[in-house]
Each structure stands twice: as structure tokens, then as C-alpha cells.
DSSP file (Angstrom, degrees, kcal/mol; ACC not computed):
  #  RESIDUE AA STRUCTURE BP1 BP2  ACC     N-H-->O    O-->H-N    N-H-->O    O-->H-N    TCO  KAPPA ALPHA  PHI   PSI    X-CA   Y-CA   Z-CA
    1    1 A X     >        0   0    0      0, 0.0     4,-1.7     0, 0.0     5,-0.2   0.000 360.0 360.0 360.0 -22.8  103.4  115.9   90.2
    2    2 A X  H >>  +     0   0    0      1,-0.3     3,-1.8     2,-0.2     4,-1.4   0.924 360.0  40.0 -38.0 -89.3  107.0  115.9   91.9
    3    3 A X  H 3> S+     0   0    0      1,-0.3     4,-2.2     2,-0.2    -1,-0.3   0.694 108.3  60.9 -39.1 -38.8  105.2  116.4   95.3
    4    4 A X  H 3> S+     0   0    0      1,-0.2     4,-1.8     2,-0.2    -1,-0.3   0.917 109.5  43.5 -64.0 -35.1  102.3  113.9   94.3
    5    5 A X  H <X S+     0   0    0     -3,-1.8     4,-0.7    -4,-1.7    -2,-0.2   0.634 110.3  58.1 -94.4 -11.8  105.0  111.1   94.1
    6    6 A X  H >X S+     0   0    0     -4,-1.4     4,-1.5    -3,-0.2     3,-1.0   0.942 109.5  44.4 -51.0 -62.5  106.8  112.4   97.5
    7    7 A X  H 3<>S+     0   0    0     -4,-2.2     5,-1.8     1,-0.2     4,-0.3   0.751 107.4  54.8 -56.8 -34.9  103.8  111.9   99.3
    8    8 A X  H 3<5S+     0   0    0     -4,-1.8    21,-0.5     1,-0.2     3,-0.5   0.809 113.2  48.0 -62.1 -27.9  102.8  108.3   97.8
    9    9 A X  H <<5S+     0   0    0     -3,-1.0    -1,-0.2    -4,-0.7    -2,-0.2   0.710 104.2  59.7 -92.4  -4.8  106.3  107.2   99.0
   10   10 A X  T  <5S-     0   0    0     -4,-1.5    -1,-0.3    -3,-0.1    -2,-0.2   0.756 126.1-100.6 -74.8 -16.2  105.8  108.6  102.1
   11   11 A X  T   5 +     0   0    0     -3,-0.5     2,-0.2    -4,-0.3    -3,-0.2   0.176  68.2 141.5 141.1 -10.7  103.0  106.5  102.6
   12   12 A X      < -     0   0    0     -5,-1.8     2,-0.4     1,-0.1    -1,-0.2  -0.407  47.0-126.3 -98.5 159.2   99.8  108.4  102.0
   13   13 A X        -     0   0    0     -2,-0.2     2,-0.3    15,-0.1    15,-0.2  -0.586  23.0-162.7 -63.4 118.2   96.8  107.6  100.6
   14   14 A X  B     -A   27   0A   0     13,-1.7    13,-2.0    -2,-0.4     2,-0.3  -0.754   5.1-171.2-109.3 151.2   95.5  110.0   97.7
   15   15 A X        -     0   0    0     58,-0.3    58,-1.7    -2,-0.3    11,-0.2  -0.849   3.8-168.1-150.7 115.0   92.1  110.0   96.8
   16   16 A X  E     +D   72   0B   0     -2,-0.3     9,-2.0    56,-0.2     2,-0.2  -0.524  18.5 177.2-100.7 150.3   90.4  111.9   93.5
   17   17 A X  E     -DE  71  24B   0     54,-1.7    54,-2.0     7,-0.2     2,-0.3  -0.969  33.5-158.3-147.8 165.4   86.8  112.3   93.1
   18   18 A X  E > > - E   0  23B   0      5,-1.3     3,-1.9    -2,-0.2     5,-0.8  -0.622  11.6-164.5-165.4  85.2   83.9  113.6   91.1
   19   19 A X  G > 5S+     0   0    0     -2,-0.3     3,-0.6     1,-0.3    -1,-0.1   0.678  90.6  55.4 -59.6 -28.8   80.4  114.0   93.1
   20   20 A X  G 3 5S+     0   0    0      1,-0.3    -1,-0.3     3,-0.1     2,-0.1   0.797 118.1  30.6 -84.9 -15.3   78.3  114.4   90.1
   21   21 A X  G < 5S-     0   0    0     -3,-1.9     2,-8.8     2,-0.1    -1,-0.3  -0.652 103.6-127.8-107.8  65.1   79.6  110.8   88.2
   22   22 A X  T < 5 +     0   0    0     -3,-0.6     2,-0.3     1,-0.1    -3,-0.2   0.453  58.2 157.2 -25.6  19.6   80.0  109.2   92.1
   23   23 A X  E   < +E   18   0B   0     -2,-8.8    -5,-1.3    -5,-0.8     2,-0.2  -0.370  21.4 177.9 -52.4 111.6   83.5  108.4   90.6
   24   24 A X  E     -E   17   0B   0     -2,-0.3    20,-1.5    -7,-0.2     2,-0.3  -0.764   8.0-171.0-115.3 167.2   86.2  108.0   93.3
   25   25 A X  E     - B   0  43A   0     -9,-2.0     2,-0.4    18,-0.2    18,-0.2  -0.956   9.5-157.8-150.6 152.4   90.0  107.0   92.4
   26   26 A X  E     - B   0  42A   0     16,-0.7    16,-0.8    -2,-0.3     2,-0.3  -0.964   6.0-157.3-150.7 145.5   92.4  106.0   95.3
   27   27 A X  E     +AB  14  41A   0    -13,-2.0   -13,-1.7    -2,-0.4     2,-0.3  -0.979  20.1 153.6-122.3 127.2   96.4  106.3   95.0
   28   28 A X  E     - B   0  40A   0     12,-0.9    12,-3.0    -2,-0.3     2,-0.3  -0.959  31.4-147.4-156.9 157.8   98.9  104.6   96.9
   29   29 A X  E     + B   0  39A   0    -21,-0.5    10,-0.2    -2,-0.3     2,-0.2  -0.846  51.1 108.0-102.4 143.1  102.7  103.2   96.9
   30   30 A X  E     - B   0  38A   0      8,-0.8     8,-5.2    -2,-0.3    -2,-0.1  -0.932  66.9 -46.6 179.8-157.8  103.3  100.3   98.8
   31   31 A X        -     0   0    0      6,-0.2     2,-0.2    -2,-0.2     5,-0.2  -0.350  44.4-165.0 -77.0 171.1  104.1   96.2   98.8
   32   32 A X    >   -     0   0    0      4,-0.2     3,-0.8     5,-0.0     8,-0.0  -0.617  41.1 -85.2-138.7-173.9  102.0   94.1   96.5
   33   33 A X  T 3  S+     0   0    0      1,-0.3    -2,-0.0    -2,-0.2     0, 0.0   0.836 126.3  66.2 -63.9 -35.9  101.8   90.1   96.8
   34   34 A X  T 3  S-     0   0    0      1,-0.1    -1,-0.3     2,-0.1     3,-0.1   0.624 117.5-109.7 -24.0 -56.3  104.7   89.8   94.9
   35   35 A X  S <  S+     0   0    0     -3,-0.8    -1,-0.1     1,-0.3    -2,-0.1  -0.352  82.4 116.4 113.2 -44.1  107.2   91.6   97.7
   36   36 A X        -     0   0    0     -5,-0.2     2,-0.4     1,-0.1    -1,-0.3  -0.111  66.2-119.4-101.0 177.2  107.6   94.7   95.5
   37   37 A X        +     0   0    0     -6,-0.2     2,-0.3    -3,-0.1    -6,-0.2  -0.626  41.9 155.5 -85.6 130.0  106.7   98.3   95.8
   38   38 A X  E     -B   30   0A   0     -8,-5.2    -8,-0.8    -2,-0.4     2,-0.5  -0.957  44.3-103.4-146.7 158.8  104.4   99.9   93.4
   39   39 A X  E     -BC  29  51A   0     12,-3.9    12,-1.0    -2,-0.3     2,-0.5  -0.821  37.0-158.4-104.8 143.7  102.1  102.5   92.7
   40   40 A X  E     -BC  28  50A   0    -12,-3.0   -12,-0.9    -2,-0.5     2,-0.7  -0.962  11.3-166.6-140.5  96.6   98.5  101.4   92.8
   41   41 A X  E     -BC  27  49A   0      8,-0.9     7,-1.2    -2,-0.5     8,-0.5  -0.751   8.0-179.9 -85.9 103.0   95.6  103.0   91.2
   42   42 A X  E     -BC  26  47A   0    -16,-0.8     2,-0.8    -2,-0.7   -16,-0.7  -0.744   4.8-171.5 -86.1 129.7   92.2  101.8   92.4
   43   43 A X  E >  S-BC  25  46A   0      3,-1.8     3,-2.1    -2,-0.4   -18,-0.2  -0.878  72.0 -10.5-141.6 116.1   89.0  103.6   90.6
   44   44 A X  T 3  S-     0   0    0    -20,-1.5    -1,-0.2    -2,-0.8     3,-0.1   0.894 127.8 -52.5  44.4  45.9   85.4  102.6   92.4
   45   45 A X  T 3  S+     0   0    0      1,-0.2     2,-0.4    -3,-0.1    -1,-0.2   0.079 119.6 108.6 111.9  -8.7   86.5   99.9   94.5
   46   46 A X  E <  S-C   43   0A   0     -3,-2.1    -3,-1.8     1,-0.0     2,-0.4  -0.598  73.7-110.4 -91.8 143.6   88.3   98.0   91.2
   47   47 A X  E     +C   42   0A   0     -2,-0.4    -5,-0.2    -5,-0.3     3,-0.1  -0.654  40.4 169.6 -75.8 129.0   92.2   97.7   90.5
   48   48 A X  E     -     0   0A   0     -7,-1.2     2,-0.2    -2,-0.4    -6,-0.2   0.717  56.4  -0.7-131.0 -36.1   93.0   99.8   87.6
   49   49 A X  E     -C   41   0A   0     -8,-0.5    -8,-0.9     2,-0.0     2,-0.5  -0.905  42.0-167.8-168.3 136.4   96.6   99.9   87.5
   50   50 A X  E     +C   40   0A   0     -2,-0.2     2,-0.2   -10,-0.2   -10,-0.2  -0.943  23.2 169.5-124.8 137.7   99.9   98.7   89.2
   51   51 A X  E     -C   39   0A   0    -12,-1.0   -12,-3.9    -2,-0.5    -2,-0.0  -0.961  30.7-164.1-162.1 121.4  103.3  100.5   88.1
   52   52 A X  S    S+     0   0    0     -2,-0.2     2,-0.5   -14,-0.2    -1,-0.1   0.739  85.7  77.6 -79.7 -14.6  107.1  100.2   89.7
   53   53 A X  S  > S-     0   0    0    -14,-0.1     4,-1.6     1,-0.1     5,-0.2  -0.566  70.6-158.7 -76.7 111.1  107.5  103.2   87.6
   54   54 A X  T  4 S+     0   0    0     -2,-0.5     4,-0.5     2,-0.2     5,-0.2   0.862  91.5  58.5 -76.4 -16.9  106.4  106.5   88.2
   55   55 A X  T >> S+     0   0    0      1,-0.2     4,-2.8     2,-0.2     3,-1.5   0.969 111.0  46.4 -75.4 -48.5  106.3  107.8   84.7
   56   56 A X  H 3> S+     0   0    0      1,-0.2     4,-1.5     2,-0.2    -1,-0.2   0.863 112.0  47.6 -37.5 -41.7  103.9  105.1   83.9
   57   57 A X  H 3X S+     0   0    0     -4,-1.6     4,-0.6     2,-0.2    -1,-0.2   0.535 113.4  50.7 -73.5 -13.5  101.7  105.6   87.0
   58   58 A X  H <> S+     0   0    0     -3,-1.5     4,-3.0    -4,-0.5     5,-0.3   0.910 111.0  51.9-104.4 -56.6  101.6  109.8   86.2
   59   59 A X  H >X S+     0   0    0     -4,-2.8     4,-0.6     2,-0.2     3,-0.6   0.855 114.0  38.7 -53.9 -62.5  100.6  108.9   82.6
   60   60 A X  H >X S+     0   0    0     -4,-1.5     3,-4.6     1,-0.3     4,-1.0   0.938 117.0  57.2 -59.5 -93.2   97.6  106.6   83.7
   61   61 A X  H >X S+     0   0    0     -4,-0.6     4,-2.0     1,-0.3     3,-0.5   0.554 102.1  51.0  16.0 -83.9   96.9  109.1   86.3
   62   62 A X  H << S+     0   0    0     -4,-3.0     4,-0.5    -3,-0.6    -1,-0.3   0.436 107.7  49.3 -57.4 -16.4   96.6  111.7   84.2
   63   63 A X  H <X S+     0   0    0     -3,-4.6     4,-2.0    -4,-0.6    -1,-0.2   0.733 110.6  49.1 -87.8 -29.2   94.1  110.1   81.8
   64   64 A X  H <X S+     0   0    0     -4,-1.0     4,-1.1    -3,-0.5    -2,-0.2   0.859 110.8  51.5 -73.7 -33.0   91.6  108.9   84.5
   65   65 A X  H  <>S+     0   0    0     -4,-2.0     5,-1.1    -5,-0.4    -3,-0.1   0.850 120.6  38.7 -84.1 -42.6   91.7  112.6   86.3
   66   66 A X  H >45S+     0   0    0     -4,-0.5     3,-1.0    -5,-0.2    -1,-0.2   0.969 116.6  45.4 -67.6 -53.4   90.9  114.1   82.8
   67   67 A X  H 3<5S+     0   0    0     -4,-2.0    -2,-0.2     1,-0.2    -1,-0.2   0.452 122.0  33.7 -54.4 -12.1   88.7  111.8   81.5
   68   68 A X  T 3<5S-     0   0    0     -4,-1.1    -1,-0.2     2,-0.1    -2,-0.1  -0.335 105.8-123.6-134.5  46.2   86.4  111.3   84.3
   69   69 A X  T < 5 +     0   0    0     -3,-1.0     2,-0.4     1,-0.1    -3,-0.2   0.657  49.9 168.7   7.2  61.6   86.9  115.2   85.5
   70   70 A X      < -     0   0    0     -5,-1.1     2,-0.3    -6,-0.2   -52,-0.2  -0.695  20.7-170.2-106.2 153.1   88.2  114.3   89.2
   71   71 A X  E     -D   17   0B   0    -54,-2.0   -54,-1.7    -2,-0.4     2,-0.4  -0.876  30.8-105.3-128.5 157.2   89.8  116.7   91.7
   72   72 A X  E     -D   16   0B   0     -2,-0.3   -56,-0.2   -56,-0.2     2,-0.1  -0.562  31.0-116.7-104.2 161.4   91.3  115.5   94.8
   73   73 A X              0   0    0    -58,-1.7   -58,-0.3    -2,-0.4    -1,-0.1  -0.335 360.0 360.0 -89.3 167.1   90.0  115.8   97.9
   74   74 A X              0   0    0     -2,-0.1    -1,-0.1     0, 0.0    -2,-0.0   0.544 360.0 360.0-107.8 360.0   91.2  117.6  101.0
């Protein structure tokens, strides 16, 4: 997950999915309204979680990607 939390802070978007549920999940770091930077999980077009934290964001992470059996896409 080291490398998943390089990449968000580099700026990209990650996005997990699961063709047989249409379940999509979108990842990103960036500003929020606020001013601060956070990582931001969105899951079928809804806001699912906001975290300055990465151990928080990995946990949550890690429960939606198991529980709704999503792999990310290339």
C-alpha cells in the first residue's frame, strides 16, 4: 500500500471496480473546501470517506475492496 499512497500524493486518480455488482470506488488526495489535503474515497458516485491520515484511509480502503470484491483497474 506504500506505493498506493505515493501515487495518491502524486496526484493520481485510483479507481477499483467489480463488473458483476457495477460497483466502482474512486481514490484521490487532494484540497477539500476546508483548504486541507485529504484522502478521498468515493464509491458509486457517493462520498464515502475523507481522512488526513493515511492509516485511516488504508483501513476504510481495505474493507470496501474486500467486502464488495473490487480490483483496480488498469
Amino acid at each position: 500500500m506504500e506505493n498506493l499512497k505515493q501515487r495518491l500524493l502524486n496526484g493520481e486518480e485510483i479507481t477499483f471496480s467489480n463488473e458483476s455488482t457495477f460497483s466502482q470506488l474512486e481514490i484521490s488526495h487532494g484540497k477539500t473546501l476546508g483548504g486541507s489535503m485529504e484522502f478521498k474515497i468515493w464509491m458509486n458516485c457517493k462520498f464515502i470517506h475523507l481522512s488526513k491520515t493515511f492509516r485511516s484511509f488504508e483501513t476504510k480502503l481495505n474493507s470496501l475492496i474486500d467486502n464488495h470484491d473490487l480490483e483496480e483497474e488498469n
